[in-house]
C-alpha positions in Angstrom: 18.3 -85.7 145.7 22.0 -84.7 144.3 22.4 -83.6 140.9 25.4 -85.5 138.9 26.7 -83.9 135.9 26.5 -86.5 133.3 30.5 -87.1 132.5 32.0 -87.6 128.8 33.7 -90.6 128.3 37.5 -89.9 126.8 36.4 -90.9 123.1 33.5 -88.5 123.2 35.5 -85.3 124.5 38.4 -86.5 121.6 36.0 -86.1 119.0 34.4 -83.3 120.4 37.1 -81.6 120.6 39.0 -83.1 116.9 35.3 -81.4 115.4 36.1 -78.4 117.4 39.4 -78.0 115.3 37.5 -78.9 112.1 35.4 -76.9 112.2 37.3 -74.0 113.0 39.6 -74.2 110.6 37.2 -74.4 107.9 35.6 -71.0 109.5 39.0 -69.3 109.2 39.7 -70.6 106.1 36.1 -69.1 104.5 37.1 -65.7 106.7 40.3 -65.6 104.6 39.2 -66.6 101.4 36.1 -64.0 100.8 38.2 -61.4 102.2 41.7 -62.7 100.4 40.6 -61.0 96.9 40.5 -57.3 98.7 44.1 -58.4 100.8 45.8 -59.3 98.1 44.7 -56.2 95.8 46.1 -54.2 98.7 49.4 -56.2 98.9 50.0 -55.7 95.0 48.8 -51.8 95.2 51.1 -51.8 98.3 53.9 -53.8 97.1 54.3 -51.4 94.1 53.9 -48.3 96.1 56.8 -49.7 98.1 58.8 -51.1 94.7 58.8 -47.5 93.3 59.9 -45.7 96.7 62.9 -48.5 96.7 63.9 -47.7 93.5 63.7 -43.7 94.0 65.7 -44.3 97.1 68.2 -46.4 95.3 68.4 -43.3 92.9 68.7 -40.7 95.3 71.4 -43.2 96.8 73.3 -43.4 93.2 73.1 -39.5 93.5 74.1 -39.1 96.4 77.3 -41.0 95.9 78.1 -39.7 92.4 78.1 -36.2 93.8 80.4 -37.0 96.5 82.7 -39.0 94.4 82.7 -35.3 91.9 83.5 -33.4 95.2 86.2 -35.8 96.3 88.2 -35.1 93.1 87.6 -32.0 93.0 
């Protein structure tokens, strides 16, 4: 006797697959939410490491520049 696979009709596989997606992105959105609080610390910490070496390198730019400027009329 021959085995059939028992087939989905095309309603059953949509919805199967549409739960698929649901699910999922509930999942991910959990994931990102219990670990979003120690991301975003990082970002800010980051962020204002970054926002200080910006602003010394716009300082060391303005320097830079002034000192030129002195040696050019010089």
């Amino acid at each position: 006797m021959k085995r059939t696979r028992p087939k989905l009709d095309d309603g059953a596989a949509f919805a199967g697959i549409l739960l698929g997606i649901l699910l999922g992105g509930i999942y991910a959105q959990l994931r990102i939410n219990r670990r979003g609080a120690v991301r975003r610390r990082d970002l800010l910490e980051f962020g204002g490491a970054s926002g200080e070496l910006e602003m010394e390198a716009t300082l060391q730019a303005a320097k830079r520049q002034a000192r030129e400027r002195q040696a050019a009329e010089n």
